[in-house]
N, C-alpha and C positions, 0 to 999 in steps of 0.2 A: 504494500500500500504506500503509505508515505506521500512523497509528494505525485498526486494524481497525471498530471501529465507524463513525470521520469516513467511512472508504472505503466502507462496506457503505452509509452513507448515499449519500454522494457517487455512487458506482453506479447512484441509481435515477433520476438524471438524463440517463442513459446510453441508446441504441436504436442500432441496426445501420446500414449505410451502403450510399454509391454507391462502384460500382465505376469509378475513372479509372484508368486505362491510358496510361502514356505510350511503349510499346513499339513501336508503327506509326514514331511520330518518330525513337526510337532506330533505328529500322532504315534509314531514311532516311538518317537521318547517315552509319551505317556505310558504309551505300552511295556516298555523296560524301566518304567521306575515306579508304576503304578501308581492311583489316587489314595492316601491317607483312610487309613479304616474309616469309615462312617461319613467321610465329605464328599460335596459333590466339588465340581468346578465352578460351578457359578456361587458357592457361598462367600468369597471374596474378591473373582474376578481375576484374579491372578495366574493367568495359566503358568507363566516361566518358572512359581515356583517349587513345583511337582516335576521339573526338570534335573535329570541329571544336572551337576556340576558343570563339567564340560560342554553343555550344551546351552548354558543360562545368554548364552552372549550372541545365538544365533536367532535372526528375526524371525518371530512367531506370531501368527494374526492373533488382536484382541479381540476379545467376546464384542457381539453385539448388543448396545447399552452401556458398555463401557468404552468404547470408543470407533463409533462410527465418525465419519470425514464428507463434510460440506464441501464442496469447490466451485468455481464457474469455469466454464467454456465455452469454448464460441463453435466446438465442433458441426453445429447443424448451420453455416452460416460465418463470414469473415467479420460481418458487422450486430453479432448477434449473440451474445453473451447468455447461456442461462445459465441456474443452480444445477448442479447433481450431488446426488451419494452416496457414497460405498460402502461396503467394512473395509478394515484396516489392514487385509492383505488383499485388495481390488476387488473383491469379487462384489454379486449384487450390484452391481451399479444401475442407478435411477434416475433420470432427468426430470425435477420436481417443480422445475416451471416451464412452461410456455410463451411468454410474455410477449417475443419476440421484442424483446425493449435490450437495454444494457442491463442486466440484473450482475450484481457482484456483489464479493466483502457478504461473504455470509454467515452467521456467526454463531452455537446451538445454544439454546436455553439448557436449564443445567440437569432439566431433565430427559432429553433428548429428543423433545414431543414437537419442539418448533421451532422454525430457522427463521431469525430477524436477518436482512439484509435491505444493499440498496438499490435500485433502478430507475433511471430512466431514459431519453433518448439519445443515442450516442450522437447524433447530430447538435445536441441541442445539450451541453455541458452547464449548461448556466442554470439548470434545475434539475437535481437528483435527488429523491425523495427517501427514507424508510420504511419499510415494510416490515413486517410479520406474519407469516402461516404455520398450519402444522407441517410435521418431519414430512407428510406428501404431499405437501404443495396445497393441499384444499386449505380454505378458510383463511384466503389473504384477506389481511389489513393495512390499510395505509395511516401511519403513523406521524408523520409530519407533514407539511401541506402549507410551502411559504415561499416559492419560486424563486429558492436560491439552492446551492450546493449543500446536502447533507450525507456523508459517508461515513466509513469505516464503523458499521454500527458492532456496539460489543456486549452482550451478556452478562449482568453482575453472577458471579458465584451464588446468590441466596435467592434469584429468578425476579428484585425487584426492581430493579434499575436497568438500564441501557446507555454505555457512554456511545460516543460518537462525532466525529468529526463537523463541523458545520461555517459557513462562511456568511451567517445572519446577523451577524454582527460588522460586517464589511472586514472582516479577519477570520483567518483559519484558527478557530480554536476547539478546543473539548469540550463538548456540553454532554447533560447526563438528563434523561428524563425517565419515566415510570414508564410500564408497559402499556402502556394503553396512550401513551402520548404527551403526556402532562407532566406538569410541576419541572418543568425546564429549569435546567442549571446552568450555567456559564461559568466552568470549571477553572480555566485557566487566562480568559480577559486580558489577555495583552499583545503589545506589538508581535508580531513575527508569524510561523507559518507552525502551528502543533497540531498533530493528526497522528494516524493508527493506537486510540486506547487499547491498553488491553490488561484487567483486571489481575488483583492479586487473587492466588487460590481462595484466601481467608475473606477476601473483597474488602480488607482495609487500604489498598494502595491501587494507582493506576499508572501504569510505567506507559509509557507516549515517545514518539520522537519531535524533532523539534529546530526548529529555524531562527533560535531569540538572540537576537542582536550578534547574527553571523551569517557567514555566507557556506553554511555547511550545515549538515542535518546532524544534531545529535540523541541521544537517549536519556530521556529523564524522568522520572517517579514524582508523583504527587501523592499524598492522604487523597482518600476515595471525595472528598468533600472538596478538591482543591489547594489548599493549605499546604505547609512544606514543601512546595516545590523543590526537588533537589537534583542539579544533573549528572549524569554516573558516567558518562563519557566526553574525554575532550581531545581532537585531532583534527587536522586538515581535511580529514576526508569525512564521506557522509557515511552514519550510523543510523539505524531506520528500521522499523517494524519491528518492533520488538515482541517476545513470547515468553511469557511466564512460564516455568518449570510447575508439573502440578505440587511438586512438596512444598515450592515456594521458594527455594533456595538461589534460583540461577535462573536467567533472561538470556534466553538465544535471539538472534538478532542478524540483519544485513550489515553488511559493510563493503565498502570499494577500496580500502585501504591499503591496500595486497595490491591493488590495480584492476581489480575483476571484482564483481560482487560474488561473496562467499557469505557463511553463514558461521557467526562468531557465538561462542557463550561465555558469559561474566557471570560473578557472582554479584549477588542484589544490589552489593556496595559500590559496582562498578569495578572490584579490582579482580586478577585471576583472566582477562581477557583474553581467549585463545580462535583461533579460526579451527573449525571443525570439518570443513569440505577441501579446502586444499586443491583446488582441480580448476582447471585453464576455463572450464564453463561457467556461465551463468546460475551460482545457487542463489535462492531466495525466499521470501515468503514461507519461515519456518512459524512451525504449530507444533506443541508438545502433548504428546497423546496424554487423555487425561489417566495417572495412577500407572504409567507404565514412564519406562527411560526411552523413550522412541520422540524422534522427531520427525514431522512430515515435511516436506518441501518441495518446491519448483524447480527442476533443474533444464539444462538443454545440453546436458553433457553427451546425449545419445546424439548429437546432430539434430535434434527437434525437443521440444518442448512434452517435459513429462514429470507427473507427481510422484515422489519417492517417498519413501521413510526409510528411517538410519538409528543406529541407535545414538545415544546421547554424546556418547565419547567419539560420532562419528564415523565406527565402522558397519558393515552390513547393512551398506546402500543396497535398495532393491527399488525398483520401481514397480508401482502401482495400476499405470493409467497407459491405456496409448488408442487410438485409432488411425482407418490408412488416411484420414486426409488430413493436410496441413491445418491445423488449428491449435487454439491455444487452450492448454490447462491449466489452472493458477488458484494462487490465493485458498491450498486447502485450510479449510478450519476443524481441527483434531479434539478440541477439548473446548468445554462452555469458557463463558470470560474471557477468548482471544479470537480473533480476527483469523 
């Protein structure tokens, strides 16, 4: 996300992908280290840890419910963006709007029952709106309704709030309203260009990137309320989109810093900064699967535009997503509270 033009560019670098599956192995394992007397697998959701040892570090899809993945694409179409969703090793996949409009920036409620996002006409930039329906697309709502810019809409952890990006105040800042539209907040109220919220696990904090009095995009944390503003990165280059870890500990995030946009994680305080992709291609738009070490992302390492996940330290890229025509995949969202 970030700043909307970089990303609408950056998108067109983007096409669909292969489906890997590493579900056949997870079954395997199960079957040589068997399930604990008396539990099932769905009493905590954890499948990696009925896993051999040896095997804890190779990518395994998460249950459904525990972390199914929002994205948009333009696959039916170059100028034509909608949601879809999968589980977390590709499979199931669902295209849950129609709109034939820009729909993007989709983001899940924290029960996994409705996807807030934004849309509207890709011709016509000067008015993008919020929405909400349920996880299939039925019972859209329109949420704001003020014929200016409103994006990166994001989920609070506790299902009452909604941050989000908006330019109704003749500036890019953070505003937060209720689900149904109301009691509007203007979060962050000041010069410069702040966009991509995205909630703490606990929803006491909202980490954002940010344009304030520089010509580079950085990454900074506020209280859920606005208050403390603190910035956790400082460099020439631009830091952007940030993704809260679900324990709360670590914010994965873009950067161009390296010279390519990679995908970096820091610890909350900003310090421990490391690049996690390492690779000549295009990574970006990371999401942290909710209750697992997995991150999802954008990559175009294949020669085209494709959604991965990785684990957290990085290794056991796999990709998710792909189709044969040139189109863009982007922007998956892995866990409630982030973009």
């Amino acid at each position: 996300m970030g700043s909307h033009s970089r990303r609408d560019i950056r998108c067109q670098w983007l096409k669909a992908c292969v489906v890997v599956s590493g579900f056949a192995l997870l079954c395997a394992a199960v079957a040589l280290s068997g399930w604990p007397s008396g539990t099932r697998a769905a009493d905590d959701g954890d499948f990696t840890s009925y896993l051999p040892l040896a095997m804890k570090f190779i990518p395994t899809p998460t249950p459904i419910g525990g972390g199914r993945i929002a994205f948009e694409s333009n696959r039916r179409g170059p100028e034509m963006f909608e949601i879809y969703t999968m589980n977390s090793d590709g499979s199931d996949l669902r295209q849950v709007t129609s709109l034939g409009w820009y729909s993007r920036d989709a983001s899940w409620s924290p029960d996994y029952t409705r996807i807030v996002f934004d849309s509207g006409s890709q011709g016509d930039e000067s008015d993008r709106e919020i929405y909400v329906m349920n996880a299939d697309g039925s019972g859209r709502r329109r949420l704001t309704d003020n014929g200016v810019k409103d994006y990166d809409p994001s989920w609070s952890p506790d299902g009452t709030r909604i941050a989000f990006a908006s330019w109704r105040s003749g500036n890019w800042d953070i505003w937060s309203m209720n689900t149904s539209g109301g009691a509007l907040v203007n979060l962050t109220a000041r010069v410069g260009r702040d966009l991509d919220p995205c909630w703490s696990p606990d929803g006491t904090k909202i980490v954002f990137s940010s344009m304030y009095l520089e010509d580079d995009y950085e990454i900074w944390v506020m209280n859920a309320d606005g208050s403390g503003k603190t910035k956790l990165t400082g460099n020439s280059a631009d830091d952007w989109d940030p993704s809260w870890s679900s324990d709360g500990t670590r914010i994965a995030f873009e950067s161009d810093r390296d010279g390519d946009i990679e995908i970096w994680v820091m610890n909350t305080d900003g310090s421990g900064a490391h690049n996690l992709t390492n690779h000549p291609a295009s990574d970006g738009d990371p999401s942290w699967m909710n209750g697992a070490e997995r991150i999802v992302f954008a990559s175009t390492r294949s020669g085209n535009g494709d959604i991965y996940i990785m684990n957290s330290d990085g290794t056991g890229v796999t990709p998710l997503t792909w189709d044969s025509a040139v189109a863009v995949d982007a922007d998956a969202c892995a866990r409630p509270g982030c973009p």
